[in-house]
Biopython code that builds the backbone (N, CA, C, O; Angstrom):
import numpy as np
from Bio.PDB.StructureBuilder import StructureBuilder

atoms = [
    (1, "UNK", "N", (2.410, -13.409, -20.984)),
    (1, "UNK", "CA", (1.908, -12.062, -20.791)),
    (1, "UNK", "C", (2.842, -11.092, -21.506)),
    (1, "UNK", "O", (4.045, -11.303, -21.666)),
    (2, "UNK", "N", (2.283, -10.171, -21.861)),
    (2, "UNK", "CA", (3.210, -9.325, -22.784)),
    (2, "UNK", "C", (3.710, -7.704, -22.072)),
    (2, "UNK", "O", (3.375, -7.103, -21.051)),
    (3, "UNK", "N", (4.585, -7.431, -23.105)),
    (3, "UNK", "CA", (4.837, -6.041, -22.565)),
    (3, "UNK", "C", (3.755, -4.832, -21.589)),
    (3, "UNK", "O", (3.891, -4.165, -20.564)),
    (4, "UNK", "N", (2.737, -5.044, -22.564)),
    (4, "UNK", "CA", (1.422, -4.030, -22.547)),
    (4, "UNK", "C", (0.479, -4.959, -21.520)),
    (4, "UNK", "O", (0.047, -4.361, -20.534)),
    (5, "UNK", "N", (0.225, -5.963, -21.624)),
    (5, "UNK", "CA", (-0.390, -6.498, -20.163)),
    (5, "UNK", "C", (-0.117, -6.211, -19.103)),
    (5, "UNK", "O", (-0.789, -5.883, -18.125)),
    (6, "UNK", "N", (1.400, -6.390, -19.366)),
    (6, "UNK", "CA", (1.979, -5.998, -17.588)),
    (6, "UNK", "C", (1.354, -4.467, -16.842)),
    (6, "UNK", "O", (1.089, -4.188, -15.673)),
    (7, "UNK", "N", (1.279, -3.716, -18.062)),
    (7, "UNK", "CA", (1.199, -2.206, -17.406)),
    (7, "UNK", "C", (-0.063, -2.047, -17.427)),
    (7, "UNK", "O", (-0.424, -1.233, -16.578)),
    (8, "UNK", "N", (-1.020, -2.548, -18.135)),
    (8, "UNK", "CA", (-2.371, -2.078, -18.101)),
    (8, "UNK", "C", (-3.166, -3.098, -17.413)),
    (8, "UNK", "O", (-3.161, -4.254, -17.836)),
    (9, "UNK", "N", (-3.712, -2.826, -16.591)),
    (9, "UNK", "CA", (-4.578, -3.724, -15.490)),
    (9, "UNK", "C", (-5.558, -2.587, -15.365)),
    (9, "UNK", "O", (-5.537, -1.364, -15.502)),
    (10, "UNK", "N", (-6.714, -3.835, -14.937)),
    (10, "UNK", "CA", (-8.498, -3.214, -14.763)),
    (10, "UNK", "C", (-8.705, -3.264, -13.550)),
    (10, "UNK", "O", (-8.343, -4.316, -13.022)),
    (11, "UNK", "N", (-9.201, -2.441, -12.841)),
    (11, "UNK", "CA", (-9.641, -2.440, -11.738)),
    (11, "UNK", "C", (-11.046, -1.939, -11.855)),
    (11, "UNK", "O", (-11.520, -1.444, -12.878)),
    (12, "UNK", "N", (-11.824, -2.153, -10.440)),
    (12, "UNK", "CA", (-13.094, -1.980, -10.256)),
    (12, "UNK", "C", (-13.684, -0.925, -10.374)),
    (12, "UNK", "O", (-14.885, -0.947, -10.640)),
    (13, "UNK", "N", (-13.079, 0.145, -10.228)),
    (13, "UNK", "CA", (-13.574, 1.751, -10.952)),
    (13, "UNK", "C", (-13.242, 1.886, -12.161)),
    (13, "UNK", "O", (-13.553, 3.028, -12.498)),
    (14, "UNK", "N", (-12.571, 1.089, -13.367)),
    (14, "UNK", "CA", (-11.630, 1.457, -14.256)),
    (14, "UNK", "C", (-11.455, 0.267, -14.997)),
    (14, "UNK", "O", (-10.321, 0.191, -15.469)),
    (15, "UNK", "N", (-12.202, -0.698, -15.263)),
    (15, "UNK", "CA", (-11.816, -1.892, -16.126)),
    (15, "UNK", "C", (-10.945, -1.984, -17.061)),
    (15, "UNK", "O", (-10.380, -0.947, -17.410)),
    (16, "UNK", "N", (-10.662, -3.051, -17.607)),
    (16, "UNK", "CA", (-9.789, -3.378, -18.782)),
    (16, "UNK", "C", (-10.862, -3.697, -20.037)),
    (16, "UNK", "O", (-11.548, -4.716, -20.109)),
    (17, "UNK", "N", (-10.851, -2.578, -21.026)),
    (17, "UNK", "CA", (-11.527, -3.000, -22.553)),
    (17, "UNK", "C", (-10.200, -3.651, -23.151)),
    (17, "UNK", "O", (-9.072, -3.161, -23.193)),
    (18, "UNK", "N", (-10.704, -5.052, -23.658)),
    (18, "UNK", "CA", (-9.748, -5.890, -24.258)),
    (18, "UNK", "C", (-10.362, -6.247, -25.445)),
    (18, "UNK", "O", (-11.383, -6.905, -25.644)),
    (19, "UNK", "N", (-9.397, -5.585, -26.390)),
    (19, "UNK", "CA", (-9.286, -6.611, -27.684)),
    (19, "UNK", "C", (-8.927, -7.319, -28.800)),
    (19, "UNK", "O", (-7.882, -7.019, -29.378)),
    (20, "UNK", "N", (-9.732, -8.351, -29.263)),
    (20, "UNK", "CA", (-8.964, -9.541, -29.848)),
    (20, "UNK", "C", (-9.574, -9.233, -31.305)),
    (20, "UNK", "O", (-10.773, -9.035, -31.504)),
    (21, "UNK", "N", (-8.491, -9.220, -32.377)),
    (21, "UNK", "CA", (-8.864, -9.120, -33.781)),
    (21, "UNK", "C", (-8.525, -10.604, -34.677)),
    (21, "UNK", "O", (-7.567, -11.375, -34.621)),
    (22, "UNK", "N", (-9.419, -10.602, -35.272)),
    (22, "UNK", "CA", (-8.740, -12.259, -35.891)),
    (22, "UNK", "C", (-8.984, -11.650, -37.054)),
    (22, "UNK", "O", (-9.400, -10.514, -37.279)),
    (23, "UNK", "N", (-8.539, -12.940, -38.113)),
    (23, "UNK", "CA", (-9.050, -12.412, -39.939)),
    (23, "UNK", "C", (-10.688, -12.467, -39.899)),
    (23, "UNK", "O", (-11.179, -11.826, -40.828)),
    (24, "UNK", "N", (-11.442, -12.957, -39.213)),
    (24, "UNK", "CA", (-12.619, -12.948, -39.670)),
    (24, "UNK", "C", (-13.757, -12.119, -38.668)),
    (24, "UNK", "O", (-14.929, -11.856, -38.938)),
    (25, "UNK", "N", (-13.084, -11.848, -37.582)),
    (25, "UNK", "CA", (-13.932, -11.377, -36.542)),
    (25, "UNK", "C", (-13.187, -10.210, -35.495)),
    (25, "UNK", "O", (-11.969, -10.027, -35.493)),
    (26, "UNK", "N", (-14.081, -9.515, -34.678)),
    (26, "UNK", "CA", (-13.460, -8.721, -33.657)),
    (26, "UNK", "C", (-14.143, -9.152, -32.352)),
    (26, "UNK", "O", (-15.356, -9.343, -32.268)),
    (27, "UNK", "N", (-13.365, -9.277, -31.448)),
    (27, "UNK", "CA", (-14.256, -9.495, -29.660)),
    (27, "UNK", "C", (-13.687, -8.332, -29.056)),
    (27, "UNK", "O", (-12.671, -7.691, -29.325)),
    (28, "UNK", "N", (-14.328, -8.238, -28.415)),
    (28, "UNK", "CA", (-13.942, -6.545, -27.454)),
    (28, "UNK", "C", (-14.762, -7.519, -25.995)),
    (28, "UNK", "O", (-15.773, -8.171, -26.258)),
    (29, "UNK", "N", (-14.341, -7.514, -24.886)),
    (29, "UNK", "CA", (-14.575, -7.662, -23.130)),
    (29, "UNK", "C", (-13.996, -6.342, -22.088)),
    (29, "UNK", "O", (-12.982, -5.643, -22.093)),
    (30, "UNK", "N", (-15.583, -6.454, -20.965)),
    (30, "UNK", "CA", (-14.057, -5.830, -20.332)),
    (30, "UNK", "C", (-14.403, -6.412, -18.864)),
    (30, "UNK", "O", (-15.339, -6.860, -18.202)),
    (31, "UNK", "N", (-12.936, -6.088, -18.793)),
    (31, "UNK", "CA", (-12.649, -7.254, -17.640)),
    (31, "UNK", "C", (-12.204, -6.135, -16.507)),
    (31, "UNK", "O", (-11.536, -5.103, -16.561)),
    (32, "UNK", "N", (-13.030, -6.975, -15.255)),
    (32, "UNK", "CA", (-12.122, -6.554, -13.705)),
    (32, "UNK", "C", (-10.658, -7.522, -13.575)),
    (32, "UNK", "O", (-10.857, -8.627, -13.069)),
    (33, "UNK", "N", (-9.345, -7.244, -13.943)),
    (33, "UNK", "CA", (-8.620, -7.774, -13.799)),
    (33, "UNK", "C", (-8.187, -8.302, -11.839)),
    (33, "UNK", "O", (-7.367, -9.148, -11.485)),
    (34, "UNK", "N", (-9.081, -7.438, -10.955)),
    (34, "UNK", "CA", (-8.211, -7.556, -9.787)),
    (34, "UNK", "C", (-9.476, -8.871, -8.959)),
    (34, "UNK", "O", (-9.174, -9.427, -7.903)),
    (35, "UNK", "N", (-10.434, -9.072, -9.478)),
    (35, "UNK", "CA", (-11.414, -10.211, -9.362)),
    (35, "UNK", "C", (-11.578, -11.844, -10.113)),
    (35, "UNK", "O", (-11.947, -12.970, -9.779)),
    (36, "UNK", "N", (-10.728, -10.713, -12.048)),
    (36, "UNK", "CA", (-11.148, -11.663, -12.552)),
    (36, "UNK", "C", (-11.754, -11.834, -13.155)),
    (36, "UNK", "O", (-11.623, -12.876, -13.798)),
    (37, "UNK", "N", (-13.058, -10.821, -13.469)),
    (37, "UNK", "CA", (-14.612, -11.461, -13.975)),
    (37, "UNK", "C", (-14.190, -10.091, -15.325)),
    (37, "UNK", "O", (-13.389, -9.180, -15.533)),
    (38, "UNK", "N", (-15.538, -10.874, -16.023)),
    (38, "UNK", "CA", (-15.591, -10.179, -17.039)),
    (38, "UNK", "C", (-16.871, -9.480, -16.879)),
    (38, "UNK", "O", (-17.870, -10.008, -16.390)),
    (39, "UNK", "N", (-16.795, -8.099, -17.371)),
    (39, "UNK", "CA", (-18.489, -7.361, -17.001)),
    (39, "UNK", "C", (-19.241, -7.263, -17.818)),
    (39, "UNK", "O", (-20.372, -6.832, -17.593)),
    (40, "UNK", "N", (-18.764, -7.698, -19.213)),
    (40, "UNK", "CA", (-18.954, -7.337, -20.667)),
    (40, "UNK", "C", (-18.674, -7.360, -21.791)),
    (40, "UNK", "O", (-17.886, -6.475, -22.126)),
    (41, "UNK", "N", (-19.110, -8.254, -22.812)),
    (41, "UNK", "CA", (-18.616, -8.477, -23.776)),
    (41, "UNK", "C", (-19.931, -8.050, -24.802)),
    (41, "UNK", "O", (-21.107, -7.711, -24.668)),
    (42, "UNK", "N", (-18.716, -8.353, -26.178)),
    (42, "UNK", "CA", (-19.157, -8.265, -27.803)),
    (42, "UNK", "C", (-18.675, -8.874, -28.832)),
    (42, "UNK", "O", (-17.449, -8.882, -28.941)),
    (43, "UNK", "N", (-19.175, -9.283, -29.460)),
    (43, "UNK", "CA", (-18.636, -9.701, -30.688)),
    (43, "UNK", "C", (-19.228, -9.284, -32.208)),
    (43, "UNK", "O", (-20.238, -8.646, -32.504)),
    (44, "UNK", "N", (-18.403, -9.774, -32.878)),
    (44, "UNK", "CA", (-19.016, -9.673, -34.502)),
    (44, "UNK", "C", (-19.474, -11.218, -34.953)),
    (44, "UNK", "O", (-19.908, -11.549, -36.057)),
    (45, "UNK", "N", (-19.313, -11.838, -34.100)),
    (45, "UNK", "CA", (-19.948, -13.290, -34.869)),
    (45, "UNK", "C", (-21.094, -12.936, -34.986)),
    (45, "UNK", "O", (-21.523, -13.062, -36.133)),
    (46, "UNK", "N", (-22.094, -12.356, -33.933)),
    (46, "UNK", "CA", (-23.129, -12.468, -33.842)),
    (46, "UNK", "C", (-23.649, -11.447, -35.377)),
    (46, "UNK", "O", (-24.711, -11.582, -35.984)),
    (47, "UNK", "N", (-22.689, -10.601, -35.652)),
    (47, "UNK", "CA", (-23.565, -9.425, -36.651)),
    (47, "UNK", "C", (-22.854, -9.668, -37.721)),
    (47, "UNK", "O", (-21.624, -9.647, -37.781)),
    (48, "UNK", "N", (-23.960, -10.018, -39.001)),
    (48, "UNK", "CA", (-23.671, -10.184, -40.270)),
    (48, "UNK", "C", (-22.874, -9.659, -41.338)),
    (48, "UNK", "O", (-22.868, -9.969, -42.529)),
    (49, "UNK", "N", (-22.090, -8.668, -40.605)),
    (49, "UNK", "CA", (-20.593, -8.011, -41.165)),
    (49, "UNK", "C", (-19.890, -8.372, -41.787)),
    (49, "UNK", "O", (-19.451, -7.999, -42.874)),
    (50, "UNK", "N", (-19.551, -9.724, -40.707)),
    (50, "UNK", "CA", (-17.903, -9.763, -40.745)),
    (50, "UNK", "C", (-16.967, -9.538, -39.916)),
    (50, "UNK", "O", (-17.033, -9.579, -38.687)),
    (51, "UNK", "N", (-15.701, -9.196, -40.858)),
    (51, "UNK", "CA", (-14.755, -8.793, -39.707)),
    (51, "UNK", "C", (-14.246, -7.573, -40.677)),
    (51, "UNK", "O", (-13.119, -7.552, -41.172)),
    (52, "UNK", "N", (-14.986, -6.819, -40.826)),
    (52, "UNK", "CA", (-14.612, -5.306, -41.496)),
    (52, "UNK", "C", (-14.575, -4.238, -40.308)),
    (52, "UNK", "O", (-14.538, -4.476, -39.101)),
    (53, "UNK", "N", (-14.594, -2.988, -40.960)),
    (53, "UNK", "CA", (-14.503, -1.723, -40.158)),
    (53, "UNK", "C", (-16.097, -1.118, -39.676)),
    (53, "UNK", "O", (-16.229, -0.200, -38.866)),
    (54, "UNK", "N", (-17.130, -1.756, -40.280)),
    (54, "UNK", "CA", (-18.293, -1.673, -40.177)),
    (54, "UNK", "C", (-19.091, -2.212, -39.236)),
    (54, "UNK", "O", (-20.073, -1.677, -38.721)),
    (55, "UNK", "N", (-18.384, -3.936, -38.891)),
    (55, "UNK", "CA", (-18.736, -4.538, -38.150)),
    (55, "UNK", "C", (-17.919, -4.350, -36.825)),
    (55, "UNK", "O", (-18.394, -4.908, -35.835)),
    (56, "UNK", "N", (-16.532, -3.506, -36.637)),
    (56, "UNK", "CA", (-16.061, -3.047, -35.437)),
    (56, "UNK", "C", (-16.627, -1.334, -35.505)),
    (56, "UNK", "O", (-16.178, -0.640, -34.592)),
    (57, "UNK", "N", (-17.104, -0.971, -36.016)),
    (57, "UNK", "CA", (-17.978, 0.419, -35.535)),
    (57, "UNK", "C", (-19.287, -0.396, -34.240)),
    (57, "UNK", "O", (-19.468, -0.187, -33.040)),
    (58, "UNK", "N", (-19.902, -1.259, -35.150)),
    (58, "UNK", "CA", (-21.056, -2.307, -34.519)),
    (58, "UNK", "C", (-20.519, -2.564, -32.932)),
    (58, "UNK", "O", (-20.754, -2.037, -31.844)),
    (59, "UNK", "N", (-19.835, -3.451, -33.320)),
    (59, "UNK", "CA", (-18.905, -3.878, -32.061)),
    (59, "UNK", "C", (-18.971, -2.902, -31.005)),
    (59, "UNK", "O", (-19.807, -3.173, -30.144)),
    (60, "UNK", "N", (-18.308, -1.827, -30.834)),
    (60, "UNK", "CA", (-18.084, -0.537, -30.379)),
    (60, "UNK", "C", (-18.745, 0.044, -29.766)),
    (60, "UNK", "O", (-18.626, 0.610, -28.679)),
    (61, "UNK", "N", (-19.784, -0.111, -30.712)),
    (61, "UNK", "CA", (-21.376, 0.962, -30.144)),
    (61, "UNK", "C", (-22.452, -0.466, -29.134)),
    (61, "UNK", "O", (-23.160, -0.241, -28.152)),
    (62, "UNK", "N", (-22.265, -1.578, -29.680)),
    (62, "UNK", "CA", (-22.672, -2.290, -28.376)),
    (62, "UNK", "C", (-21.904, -2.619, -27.433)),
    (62, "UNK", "O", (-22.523, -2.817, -26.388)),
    (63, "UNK", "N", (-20.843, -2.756, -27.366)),
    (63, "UNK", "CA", (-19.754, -3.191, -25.817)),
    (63, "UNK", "C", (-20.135, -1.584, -24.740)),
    (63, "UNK", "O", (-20.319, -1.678, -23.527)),
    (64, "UNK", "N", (-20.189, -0.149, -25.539)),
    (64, "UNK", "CA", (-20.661, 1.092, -24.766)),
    (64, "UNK", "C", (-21.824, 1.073, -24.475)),
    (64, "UNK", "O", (-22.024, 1.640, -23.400)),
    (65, "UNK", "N", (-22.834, 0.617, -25.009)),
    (65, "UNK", "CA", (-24.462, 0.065, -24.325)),
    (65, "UNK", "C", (-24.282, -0.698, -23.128)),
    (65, "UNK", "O", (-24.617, -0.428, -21.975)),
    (66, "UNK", "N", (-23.531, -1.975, -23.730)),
    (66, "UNK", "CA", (-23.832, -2.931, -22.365)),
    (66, "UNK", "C", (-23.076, -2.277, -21.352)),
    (66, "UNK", "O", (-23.534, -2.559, -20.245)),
    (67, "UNK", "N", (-21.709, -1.212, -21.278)),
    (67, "UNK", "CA", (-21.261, -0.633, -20.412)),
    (67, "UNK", "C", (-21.690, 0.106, -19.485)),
    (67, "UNK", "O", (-21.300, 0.257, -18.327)),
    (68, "UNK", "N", (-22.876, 0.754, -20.313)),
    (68, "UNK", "CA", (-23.820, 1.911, -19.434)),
    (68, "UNK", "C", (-24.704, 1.273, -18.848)),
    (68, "UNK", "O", (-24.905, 1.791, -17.749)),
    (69, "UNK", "N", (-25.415, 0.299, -19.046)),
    (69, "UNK", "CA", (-26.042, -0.671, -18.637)),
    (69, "UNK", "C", (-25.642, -1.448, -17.283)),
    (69, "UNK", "O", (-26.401, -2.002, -16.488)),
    (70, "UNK", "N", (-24.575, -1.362, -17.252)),
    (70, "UNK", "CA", (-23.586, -2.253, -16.009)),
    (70, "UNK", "C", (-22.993, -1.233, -15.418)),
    (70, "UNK", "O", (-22.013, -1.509, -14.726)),
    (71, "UNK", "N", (-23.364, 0.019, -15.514)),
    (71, "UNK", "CA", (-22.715, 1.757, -14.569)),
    (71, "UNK", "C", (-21.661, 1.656, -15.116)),
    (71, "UNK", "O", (-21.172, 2.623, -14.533)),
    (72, "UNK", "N", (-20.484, 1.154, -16.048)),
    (72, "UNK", "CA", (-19.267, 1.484, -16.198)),
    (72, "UNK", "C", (-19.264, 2.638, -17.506)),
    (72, "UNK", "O", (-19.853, 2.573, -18.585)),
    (73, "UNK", "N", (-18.201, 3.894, -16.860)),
    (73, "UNK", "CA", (-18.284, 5.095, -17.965)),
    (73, "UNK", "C", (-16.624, 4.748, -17.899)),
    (73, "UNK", "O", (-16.373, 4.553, -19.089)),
    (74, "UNK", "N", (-15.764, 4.624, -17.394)),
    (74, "UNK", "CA", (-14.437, 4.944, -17.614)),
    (74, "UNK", "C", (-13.823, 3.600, -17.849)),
    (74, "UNK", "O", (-14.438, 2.722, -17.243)),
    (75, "UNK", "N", (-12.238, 2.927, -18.920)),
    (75, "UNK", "CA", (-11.962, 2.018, -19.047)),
    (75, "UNK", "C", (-10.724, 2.564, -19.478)),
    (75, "UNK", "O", (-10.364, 3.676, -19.864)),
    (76, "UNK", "N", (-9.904, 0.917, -19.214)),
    (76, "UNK", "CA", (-8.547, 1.394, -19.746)),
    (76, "UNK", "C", (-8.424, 0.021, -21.075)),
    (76, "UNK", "O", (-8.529, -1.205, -21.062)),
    (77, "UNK", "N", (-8.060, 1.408, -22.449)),
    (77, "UNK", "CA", (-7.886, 0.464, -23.474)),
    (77, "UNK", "C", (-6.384, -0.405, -23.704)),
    (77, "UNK", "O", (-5.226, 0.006, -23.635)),
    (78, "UNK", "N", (-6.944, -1.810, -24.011)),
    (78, "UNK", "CA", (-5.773, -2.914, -23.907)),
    (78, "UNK", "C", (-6.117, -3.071, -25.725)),
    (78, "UNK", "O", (-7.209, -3.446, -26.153)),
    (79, "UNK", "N", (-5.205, -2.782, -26.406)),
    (79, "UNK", "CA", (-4.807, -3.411, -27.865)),
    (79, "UNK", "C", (-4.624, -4.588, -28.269)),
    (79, "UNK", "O", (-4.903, -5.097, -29.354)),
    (80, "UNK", "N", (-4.038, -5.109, -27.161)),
    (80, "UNK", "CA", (-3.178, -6.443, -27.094)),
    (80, "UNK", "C", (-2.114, -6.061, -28.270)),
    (80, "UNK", "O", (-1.628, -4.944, -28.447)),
    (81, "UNK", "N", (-1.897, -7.071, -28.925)),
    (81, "UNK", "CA", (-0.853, -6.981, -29.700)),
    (81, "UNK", "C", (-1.158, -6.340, -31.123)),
    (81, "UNK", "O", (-0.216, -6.616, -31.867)),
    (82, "UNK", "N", (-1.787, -5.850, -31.547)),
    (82, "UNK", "CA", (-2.823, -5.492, -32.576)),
    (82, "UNK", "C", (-2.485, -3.888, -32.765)),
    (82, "UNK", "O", (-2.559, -3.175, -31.764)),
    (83, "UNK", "N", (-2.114, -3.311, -34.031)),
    (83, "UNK", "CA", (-1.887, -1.362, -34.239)),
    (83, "UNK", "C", (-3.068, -0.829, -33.772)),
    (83, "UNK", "O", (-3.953, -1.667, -33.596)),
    (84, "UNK", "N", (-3.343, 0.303, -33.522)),
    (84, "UNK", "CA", (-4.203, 1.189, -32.897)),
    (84, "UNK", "C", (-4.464, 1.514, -34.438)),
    (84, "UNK", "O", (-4.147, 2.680, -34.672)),
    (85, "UNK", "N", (-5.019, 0.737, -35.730)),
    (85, "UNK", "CA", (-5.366, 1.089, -36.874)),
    (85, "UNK", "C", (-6.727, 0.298, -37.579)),
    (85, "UNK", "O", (-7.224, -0.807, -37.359)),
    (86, "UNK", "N", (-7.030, 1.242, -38.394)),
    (86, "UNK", "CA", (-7.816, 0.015, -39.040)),
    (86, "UNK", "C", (-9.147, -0.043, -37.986)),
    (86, "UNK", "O", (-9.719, 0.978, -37.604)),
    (87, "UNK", "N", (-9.608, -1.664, -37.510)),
    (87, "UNK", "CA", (-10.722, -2.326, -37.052)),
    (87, "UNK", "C", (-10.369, -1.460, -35.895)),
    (87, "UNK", "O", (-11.069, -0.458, -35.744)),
    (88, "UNK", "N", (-9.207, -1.721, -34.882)),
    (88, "UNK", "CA", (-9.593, -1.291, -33.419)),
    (88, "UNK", "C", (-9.368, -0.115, -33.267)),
    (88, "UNK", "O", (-9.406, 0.230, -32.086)),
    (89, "UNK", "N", (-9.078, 0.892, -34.191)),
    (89, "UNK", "CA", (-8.929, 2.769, -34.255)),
    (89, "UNK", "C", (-10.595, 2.409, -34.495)),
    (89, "UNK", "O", (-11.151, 2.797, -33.467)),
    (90, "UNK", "N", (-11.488, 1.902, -35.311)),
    (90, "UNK", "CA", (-12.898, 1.786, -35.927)),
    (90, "UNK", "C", (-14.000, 1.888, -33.886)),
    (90, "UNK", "O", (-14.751, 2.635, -33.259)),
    (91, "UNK", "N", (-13.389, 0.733, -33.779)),
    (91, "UNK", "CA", (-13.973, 0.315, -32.683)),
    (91, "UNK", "C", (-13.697, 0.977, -31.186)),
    (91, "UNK", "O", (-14.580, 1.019, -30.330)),
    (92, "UNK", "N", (-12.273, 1.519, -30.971)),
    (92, "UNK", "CA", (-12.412, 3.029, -30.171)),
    (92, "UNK", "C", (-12.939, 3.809, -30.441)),
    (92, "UNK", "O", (-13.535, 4.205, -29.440)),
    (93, "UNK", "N", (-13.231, 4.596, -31.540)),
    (93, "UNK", "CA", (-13.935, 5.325, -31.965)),
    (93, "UNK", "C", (-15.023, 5.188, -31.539)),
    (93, "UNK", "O", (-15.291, 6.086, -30.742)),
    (94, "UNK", "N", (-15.938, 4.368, -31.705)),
    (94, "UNK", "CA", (-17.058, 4.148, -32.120)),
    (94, "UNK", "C", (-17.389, 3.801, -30.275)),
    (94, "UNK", "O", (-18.317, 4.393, -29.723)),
    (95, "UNK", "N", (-16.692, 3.006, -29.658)),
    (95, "UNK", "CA", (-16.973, 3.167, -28.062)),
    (95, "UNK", "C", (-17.018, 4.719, -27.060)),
    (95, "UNK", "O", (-17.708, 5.258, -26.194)),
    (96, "UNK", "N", (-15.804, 4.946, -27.849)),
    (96, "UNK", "CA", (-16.210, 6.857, -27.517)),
    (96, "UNK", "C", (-17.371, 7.330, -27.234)),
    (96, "UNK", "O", (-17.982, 7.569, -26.193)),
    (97, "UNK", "N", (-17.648, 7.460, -28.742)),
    (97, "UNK", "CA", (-18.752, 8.261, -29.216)),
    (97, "UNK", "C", (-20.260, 7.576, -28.366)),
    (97, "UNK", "O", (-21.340, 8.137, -28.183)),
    (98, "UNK", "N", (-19.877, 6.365, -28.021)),
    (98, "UNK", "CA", (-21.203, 5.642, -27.287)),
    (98, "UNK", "C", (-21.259, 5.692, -26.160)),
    (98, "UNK", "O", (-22.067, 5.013, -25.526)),
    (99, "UNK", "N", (-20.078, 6.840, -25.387)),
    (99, "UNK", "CA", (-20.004, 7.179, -23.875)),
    (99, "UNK", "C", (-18.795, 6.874, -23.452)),
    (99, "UNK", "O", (-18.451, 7.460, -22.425)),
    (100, "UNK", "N", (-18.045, 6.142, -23.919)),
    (100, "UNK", "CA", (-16.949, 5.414, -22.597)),
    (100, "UNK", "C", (-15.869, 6.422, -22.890)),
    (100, "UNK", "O", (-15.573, 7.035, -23.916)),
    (101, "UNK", "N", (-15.359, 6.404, -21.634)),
    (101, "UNK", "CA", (-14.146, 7.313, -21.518)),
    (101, "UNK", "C", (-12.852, 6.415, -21.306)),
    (101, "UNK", "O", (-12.856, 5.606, -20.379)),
    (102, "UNK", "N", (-11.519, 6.557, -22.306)),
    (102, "UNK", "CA", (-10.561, 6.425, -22.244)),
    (102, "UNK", "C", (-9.739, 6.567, -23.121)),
    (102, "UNK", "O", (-8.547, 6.361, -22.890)),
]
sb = StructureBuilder()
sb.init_structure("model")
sb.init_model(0)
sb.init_chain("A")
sb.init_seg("    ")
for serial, (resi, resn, name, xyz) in enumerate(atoms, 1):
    if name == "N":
        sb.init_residue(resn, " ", resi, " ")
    sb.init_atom(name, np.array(xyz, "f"), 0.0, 1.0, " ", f" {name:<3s}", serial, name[0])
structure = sb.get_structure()
């Protein structure tokens, strides 16, 4: 577990948006850390992108659908180990703008 895990935990009013950047893809979840479960996920496998800034705008704007969909408006963003640049600055963005607050 890392620095930034320790401090950021999801709870049931307030989930954890988590995400994972690889060279070829982005996953974004978000998780009730104090249960366990996950309420929601996304990926770019599924969308013919890639793993560009295009396909984490994508990303973004569906993980905030399925959010509203499942009543969640507020989240706490987890980076993991990854700069706040690039794909996952793309993909906050883009969850913003699709409702979620954090």
């Amino acid at each position: 577990m890392g620095k930034s895990r320790k401090r950021i935990i999801g709870t049931k009013d307030r989930p954890r948006l988590s995400v994972c950047r690889s060279l070829k893809n982005i996953h974004v979840q978000i998780i009730n850390d104090l249960e366990g479960k996950t309420l929601a996920a996304a990926s770019s496998l599924k969308i013919k992108k890639g793993g560009n800034i295009a396909a984490a705008k994508a990303v973004g704007e569906e993980i905030a659908k399925k959010a509203k969909s499942a009543g969640i408006t507020q989240v706490v963003f987890d980076r993991g180990t990854s700069q706040y640049h690039g794909r996952v600055k793309a993909l906050a963005e883009a969850a913003r703008e699709g409702g979620l607050l954090f």
